[in-house]
C-alpha positions as CSV (number, residue, x, y, z in Angstrom):
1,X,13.2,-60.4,9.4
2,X,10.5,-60.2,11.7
3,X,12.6,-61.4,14.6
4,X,14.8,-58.3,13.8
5,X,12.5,-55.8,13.8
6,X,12.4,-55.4,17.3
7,X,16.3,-55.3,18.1
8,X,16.1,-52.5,15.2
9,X,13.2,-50.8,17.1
10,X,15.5,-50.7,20.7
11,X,18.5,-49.8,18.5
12,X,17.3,-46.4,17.6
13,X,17.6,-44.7,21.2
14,X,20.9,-43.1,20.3
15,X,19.2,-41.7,17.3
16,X,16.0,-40.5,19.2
17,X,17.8,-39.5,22.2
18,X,19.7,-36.3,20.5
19,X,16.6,-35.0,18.9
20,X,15.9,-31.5,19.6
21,X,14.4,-30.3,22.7
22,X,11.3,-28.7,22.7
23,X,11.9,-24.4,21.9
24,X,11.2,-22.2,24.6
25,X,7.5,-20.5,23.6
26,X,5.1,-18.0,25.5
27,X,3.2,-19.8,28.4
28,X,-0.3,-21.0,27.7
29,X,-2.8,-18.5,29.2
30,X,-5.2,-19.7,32.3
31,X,-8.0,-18.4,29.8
32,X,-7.0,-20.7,26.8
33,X,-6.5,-23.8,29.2
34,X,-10.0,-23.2,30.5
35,X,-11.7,-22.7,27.4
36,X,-10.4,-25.9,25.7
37,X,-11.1,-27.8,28.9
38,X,-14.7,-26.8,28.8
39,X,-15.2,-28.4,25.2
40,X,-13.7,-31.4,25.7
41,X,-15.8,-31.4,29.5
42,X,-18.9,-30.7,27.2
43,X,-17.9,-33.2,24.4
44,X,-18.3,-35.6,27.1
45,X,-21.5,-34.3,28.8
46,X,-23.2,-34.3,24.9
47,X,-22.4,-37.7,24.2
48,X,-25.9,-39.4,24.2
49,X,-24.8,-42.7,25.6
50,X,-22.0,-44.3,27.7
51,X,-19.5,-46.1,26.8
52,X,-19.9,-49.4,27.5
53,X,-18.5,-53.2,27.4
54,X,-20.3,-55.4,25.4
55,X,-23.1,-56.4,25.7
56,X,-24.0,-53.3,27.0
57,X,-23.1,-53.3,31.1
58,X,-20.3,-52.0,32.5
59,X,-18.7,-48.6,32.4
60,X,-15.3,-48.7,29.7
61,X,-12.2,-47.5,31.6
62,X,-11.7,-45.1,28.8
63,X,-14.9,-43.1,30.0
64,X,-13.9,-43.5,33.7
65,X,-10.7,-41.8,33.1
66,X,-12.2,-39.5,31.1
67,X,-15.0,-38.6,33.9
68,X,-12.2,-38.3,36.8
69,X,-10.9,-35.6,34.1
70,X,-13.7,-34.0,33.9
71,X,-14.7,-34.1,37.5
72,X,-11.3,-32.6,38.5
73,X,-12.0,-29.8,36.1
74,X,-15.3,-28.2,37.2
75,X,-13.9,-29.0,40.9
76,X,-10.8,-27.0,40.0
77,X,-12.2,-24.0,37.9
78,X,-15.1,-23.5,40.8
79,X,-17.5,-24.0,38.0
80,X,-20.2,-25.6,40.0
81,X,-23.0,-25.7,37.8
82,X,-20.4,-27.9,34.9
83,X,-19.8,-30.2,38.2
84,X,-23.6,-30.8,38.7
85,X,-24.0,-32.0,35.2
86,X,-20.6,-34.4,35.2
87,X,-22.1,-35.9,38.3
88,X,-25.8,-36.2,36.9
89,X,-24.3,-38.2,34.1
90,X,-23.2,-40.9,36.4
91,X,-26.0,-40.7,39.1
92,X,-26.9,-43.9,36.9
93,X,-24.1,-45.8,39.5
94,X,-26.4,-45.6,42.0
95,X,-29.3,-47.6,40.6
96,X,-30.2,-51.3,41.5
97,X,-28.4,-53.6,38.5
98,X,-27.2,-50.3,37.2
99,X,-25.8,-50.4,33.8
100,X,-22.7,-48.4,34.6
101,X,-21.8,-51.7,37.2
102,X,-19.2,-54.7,35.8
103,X,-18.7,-57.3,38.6
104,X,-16.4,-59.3,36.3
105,X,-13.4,-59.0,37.6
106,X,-11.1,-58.1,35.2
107,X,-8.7,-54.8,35.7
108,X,-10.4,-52.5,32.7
109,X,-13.7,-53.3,34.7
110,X,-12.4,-52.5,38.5
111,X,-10.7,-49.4,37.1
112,X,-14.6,-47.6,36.9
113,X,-14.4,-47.6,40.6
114,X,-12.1,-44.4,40.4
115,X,-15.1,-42.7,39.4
116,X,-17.3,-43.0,42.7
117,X,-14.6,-42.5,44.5
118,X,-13.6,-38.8,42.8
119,X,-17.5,-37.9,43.4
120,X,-17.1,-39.2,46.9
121,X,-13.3,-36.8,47.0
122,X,-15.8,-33.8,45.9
123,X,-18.8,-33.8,47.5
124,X,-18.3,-36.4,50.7
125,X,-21.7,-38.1,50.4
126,X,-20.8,-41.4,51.5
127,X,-22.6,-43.6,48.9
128,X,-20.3,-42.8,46.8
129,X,-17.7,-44.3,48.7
130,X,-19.3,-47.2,49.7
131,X,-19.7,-48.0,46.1
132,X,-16.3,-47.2,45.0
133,X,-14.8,-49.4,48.0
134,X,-16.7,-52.7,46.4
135,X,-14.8,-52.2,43.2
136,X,-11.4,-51.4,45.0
137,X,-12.1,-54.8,47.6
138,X,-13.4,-57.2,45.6
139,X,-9.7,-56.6,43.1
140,X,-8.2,-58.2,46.1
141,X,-10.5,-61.2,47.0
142,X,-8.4,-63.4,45.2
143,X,-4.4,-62.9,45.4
144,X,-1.2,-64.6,43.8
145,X,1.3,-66.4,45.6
146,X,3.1,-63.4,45.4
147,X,0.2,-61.4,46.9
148,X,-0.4,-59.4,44.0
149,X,-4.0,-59.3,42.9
150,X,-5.3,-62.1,40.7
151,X,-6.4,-60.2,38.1
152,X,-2.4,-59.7,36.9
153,X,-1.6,-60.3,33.8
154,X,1.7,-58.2,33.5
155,X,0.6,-55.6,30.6
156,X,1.6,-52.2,31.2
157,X,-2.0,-50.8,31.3
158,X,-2.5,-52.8,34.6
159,X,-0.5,-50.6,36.7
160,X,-3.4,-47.7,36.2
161,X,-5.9,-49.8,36.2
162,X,-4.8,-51.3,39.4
163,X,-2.7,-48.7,40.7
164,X,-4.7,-46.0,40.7
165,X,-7.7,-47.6,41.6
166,X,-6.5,-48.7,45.0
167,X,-4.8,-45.0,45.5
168,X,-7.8,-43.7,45.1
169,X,-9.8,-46.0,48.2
170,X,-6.5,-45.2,50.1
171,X,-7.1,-41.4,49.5
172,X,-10.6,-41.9,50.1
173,X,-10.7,-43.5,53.6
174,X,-6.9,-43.0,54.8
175,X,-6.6,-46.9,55.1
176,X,-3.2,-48.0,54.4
177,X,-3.6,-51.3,53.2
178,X,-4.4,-49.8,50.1
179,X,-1.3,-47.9,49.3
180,X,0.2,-50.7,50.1
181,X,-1.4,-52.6,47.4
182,X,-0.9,-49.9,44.9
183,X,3.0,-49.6,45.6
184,X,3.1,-53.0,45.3
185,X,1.6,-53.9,42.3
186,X,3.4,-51.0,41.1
187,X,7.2,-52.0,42.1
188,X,6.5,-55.5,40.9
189,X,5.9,-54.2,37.5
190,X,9.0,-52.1,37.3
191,X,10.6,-55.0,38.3
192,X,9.4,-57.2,35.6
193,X,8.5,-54.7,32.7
194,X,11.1,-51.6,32.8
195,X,14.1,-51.6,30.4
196,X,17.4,-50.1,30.9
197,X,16.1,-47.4,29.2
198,X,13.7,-46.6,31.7
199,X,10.8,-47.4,29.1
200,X,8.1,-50.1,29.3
201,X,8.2,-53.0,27.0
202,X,3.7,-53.8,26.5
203,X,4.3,-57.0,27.7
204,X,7.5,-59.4,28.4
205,X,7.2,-60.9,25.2
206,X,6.2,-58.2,22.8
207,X,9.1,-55.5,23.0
208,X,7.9,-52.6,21.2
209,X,8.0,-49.3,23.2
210,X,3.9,-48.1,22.7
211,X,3.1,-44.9,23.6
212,X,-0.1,-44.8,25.4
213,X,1.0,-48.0,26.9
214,X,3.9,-46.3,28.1
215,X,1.8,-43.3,29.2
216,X,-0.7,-45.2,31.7
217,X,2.8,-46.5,33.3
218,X,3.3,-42.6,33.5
219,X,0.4,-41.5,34.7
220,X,0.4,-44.4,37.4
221,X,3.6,-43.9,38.6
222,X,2.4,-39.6,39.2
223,X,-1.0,-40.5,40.7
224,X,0.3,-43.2,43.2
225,X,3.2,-41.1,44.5
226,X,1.1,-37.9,44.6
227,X,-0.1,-40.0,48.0
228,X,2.1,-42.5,48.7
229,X,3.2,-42.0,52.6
230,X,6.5,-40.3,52.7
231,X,7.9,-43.4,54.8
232,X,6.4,-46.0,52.8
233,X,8.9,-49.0,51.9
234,X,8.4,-49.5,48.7
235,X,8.3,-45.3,47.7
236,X,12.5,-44.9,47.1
237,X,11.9,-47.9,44.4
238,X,8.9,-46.7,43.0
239,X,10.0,-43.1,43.1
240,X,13.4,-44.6,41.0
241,X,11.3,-46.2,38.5
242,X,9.7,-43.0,38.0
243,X,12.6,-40.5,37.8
244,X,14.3,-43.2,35.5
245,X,11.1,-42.9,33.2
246,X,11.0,-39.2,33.2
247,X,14.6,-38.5,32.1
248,X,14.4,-40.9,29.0
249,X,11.0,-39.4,28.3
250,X,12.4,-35.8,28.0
251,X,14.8,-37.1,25.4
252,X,12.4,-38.8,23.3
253,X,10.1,-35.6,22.6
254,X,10.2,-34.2,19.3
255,X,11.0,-30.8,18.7
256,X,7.0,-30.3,18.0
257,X,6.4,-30.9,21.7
258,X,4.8,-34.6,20.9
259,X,5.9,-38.3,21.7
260,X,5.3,-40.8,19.4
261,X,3.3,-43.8,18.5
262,X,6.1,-46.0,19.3
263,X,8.3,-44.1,21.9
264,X,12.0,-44.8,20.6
265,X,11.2,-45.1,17.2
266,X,11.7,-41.2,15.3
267,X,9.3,-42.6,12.1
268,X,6.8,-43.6,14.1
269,X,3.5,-40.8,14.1
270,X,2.8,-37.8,16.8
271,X,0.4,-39.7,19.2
272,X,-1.8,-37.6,21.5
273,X,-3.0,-39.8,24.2
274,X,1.0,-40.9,25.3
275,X,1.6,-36.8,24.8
276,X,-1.0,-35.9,27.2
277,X,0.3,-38.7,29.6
278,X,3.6,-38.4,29.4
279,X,3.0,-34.1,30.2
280,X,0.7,-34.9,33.1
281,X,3.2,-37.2,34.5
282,X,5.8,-34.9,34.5
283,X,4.1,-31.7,36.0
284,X,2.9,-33.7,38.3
285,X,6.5,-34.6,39.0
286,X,7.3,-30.5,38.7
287,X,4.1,-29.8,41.5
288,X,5.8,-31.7,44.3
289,X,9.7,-31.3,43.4
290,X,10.6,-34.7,42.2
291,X,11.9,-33.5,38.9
292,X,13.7,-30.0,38.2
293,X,11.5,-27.3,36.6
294,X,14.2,-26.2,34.7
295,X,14.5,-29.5,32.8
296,X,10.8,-30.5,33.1
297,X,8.7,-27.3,32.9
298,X,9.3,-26.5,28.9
299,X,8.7,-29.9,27.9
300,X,5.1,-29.8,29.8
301,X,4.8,-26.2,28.3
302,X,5.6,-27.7,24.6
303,X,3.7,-30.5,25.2
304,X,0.3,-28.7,25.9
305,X,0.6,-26.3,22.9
306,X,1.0,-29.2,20.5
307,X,-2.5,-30.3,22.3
308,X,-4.2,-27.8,22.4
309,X,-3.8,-27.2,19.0
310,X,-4.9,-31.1,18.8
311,X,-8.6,-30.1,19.8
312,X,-10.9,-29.3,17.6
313,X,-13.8,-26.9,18.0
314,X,-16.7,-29.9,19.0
315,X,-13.9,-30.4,22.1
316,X,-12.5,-33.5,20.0
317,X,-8.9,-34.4,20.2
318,X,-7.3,-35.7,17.2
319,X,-4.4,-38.1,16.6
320,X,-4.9,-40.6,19.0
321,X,-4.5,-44.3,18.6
322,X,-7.4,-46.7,18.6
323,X,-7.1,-49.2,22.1
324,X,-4.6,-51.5,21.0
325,X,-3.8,-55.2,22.2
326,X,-0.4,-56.5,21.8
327,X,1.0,-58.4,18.9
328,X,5.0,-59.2,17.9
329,X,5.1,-56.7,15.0
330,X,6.3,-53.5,14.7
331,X,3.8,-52.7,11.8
332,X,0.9,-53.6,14.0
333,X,1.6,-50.8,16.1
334,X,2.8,-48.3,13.5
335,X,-0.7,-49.0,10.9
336,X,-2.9,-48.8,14.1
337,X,-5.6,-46.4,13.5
338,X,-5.7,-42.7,14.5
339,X,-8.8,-41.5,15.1
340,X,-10.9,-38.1,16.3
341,X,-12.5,-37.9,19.6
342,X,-11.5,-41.2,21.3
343,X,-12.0,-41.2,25.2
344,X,-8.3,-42.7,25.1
345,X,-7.1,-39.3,24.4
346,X,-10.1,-36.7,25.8
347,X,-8.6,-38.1,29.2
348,X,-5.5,-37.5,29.7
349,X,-5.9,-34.4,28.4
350,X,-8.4,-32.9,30.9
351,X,-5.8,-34.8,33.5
352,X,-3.2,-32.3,32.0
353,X,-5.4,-29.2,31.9
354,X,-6.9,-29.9,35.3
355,X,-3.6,-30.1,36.8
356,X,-2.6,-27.0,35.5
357,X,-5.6,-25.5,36.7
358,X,-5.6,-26.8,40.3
359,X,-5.8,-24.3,42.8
């Protein structure tokens, strides 16, 4: 039976596919998407200590997301003084044998360089740079065969972890070597990893359709794009993947304005972290004219009410799933824990609120 579950998991897209689409509702105010970004921006800010890999060095990629969110959001809003406080709390990068620092190379770890290099984006000082450029280099200092980085290992999560790491040193200095590593760690993914669906097995051989998995494939695929040169190679295949993803996306929401634990599967639980990746993705999509506004703006629209009603009055969001390794059951992914407050989700929801804030 086990061996089943999967082919029943892929056999529900007809099923999923004609659920209702999101009902047209009043637009969320500029105020309201302000005031909730705050307290998730403070959440952050009150949290006494970082999150760190064990044993205690090394900044978690959930917090590095979540401090590019953040970061973005006082730049955007022009709120200076909340900027001076996000970048106080990592000042701590820039101390000898800082605690913040990994040097084990490992995608999750490299991924905190995004974070020096968003500082670096706001305020120019070029420490920041110089740091976040050791974290983007030293991800190629070994390569496959193939020329991919060594730290591959074909999960779904790599392509943010990678790919938007080495968009951000290519926004950063201009360099393109870079985006050409990003696009083609990206495009050798959706080679390996995208379905006829358009969605992302976890890994080649555990084929369930995770959200949040599914969401960092998103939220790659927008951030690399947003700056890939217009003339790059490898942009009409990456830019195919993309459009491909969106379009099955718009067909899994439920008419609640959520996505799912498990994408294509309608009994699966409201997730927040895929909902708030999946939403970024596509506005980002809207912002530059890759998708139709039409088609795309009210799911983004439904998708950000259902979140915002998500966050509780601390700044918390709730309903997200716990990080989540990959195993060949559909129940493991279904009984994962939901918890309150997890960086996992706080993220991508300041990415979403921050892009709809951005001047």
């Amino acid at each position: 039976m086990k061996r089943m579950l999967p082919i029943l998991c892929a056999g529900l897209v007809l099923c999923a596919s004609c659920a209702a689409a999101p009902k047209k509702t009043k637009p969320t105010s500029e105020a309201e998407l302000k005031e909730v970004g705050r307290r998730v921006v403070q959440n952050l800010l009150d949290r006494k200590d970082y999150s760190l890999y064990r044993p205690g060095k090394g900044l978690h990629y959930a917090e590095a997301c979540t401090a590019v969110g953040a970061l973005r959001f006082a730049d955007y809003t022009g709120d200076k003084a909340l900027l001076q406080k996000v970048i106080a709390r990592y000042e701590k990068f820039l101390e000898p044998d800082s605690i913040l620092i990994s040097r084990h190379s490992h995608v999750d770890h490299n991924v905190e360089g995004i974070v020096p290099f968003e500082i670096y984006r706001i305020t120019g000082d070029k420490r920041w740079l110089e740091l976040g450029l050791t974290f983007a280099d030293s991800q190629w200092e070994t390569t496959q065969e193939d020329g991919l980085t060594s730290q591959t290992r074909w999960w779904i999560d790599d392509m943010y972890m990678v790919g938007m790491l080495q968009i951000q040193a290519y926004r950063a200095t201009g360099d393109p070597k870079y985006a050409d590593r990003a696009a083609m760690q990206l495009a050798a993914y959706l080679k390996k990893l995208q379905q006829p669906n358009g969605l992302f097995f976890h890994g080649p051989d555990f084929r369930y359709f995770w959200g949040r998995g599914n969401g960092w494939v998103a939220a790659s695929l927008a951030e690399v794009l947003s700056s890939l040169p217009a003339d790059h190679r490898l942009r009409p295949e990456i830019m195919a993947g993309y459009k491909k993803m969106m379009a099955s996306l718009l067909r899994y929401q439920s008419d609640n304005g959520m996505w799912r634990q498990l994408v294509d599967y309608p009994y699966s639980w409201p997730e927040s972290s895929c909902t708030a990746m999946f939403a970024y993705a596509m506005a980002v999509g809207v912002e530059h004219g890759w998708l139709k506004k039409s088609q795309y703006a009210p799911a983004v629209e439904a998708a950000k009410k259902a979140l915002l009603a998500h966050v509780d009055r601390e700044g918390n969001v709730r309903e997200v799933c716990v990080g989540t390794g990959q195993q060949d059951d559909i129940e493991f992914y279904l009984k994962r824990p939901r918890v309150v407050g997890d960086l996992h989700g706080q993220a991508p929801v300041l990415w979403l609120i921050s892009h709809q804030l951005k001047p």
